[in-house]
C-alpha positions in Angstrom: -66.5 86.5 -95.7 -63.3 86.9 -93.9 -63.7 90.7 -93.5 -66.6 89.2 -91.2 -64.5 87.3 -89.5 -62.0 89.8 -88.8 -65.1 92.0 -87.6 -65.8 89.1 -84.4 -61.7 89.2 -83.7 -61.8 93.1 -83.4 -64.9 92.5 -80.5 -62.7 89.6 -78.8 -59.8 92.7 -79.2 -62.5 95.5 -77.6 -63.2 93.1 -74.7 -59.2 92.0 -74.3 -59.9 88.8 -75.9 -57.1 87.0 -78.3 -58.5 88.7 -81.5 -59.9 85.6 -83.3 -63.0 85.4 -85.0 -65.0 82.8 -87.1 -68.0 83.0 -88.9 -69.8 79.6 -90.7 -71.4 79.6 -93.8 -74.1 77.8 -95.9 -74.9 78.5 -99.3 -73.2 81.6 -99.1 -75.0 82.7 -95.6 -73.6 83.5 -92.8 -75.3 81.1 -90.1 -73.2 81.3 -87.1 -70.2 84.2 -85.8 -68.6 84.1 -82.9 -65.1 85.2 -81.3 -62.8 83.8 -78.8 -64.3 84.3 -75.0 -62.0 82.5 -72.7 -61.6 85.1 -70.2 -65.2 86.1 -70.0 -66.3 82.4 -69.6 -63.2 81.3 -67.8 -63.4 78.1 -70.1 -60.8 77.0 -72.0 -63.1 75.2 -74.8 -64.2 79.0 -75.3 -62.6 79.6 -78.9 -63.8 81.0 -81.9 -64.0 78.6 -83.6 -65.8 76.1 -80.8 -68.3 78.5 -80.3 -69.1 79.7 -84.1 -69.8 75.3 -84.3 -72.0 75.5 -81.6 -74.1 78.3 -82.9 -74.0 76.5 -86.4 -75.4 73.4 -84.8 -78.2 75.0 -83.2 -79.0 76.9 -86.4 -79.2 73.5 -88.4 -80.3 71.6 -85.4 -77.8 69.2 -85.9 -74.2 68.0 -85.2 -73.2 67.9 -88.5 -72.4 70.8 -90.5 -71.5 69.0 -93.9 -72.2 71.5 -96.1 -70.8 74.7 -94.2 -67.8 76.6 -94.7 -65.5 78.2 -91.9 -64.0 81.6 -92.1 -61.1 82.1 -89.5 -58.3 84.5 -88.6 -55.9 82.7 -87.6 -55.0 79.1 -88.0 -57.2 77.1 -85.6 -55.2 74.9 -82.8 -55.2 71.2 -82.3 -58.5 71.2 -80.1 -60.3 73.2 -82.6 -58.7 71.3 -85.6 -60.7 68.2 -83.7 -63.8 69.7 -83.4 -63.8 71.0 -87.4 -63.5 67.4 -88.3 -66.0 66.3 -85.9 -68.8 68.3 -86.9 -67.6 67.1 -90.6 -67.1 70.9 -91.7 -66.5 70.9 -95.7 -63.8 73.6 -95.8 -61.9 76.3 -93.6 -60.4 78.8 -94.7 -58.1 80.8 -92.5 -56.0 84.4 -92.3 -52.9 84.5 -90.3 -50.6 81.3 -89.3 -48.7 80.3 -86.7 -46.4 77.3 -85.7 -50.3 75.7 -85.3 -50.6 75.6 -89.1 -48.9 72.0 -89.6 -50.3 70.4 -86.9 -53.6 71.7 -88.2 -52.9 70.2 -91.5 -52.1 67.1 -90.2 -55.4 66.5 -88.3 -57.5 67.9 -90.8 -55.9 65.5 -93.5 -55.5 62.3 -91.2 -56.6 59.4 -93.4 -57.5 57.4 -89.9 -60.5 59.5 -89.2 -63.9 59.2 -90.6 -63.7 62.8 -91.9 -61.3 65.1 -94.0 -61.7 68.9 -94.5 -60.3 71.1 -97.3 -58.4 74.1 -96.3 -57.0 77.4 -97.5 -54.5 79.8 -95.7 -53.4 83.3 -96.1 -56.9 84.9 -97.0 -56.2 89.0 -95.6 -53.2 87.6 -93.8 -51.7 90.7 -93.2 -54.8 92.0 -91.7 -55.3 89.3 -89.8 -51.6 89.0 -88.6 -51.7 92.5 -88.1 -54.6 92.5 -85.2 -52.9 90.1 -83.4 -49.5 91.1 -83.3 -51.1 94.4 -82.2 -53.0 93.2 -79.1 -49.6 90.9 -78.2 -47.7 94.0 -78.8 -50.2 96.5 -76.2 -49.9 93.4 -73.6 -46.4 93.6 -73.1 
């Protein structure tokens, strides 16, 4: 699943987009993808992972995505860490990490909100570390 995650980060890369991408699943289906779009919207909200929720939402027609799994390639931030929780995703799994990964485990684990989520790092780190050192790299 996280090869079609990395798939949406190489479109963010194409369109000069941070190269993120997250896909949801349910029951091993892919129900949502999306990559980050911040420049194109000219919206800060517009991460992968923010917009992979929405799409999941409207899919299940509702805010609560209990059941679904994230894929991600890269650690998501403290905004996106909020909105995980919120829509009461089951699990994320992630690629490459950044300084965002403790913060990340913090609010994910935070015993004062109504929801927790599972989480596992690392999965084709390199790969994903890789696309995004190389767009950071071309940008200097």
């Amino acid at each position: 699943m996280m090869q079609q995650a990395i798939k949406q980060a190489q479109k963010a890369y194409k369109l000069g987009e941070i190269p993120i991408g997250a896909i949801i699943v349910l029951n091993g289906k892919i129900i949502a993808k999306a990559y980050n779009k911040r420049n194109k919207t000219k919206d800060a909200t517009s991460h992968a992972e923010i917009l992979a929720i929405k799409k999941a939402c409207r899919v299940l027609n509702d805010w609560r995505l209990v059941d679904c799994e994230m894929f991600v390639t890269c650690v998501p931030c403290p905004m996106c860490a909020g909105a995980i929780i919120n829509a009461r995703v089951k699990k994320v799994y992630f690629g490459a990490t950044n300084d965002n990964q403790k913060i990340f485990e913090e609010i994910v684990k935070n015993s004062s909100l109504n929801h927790s989520c599972d989480f596992e790092g690392g999965i084709l780190q390199d790969r994903c570390a890789r696309l995004l050192m190389t767009f950071f790299e071309n940008k200097r």
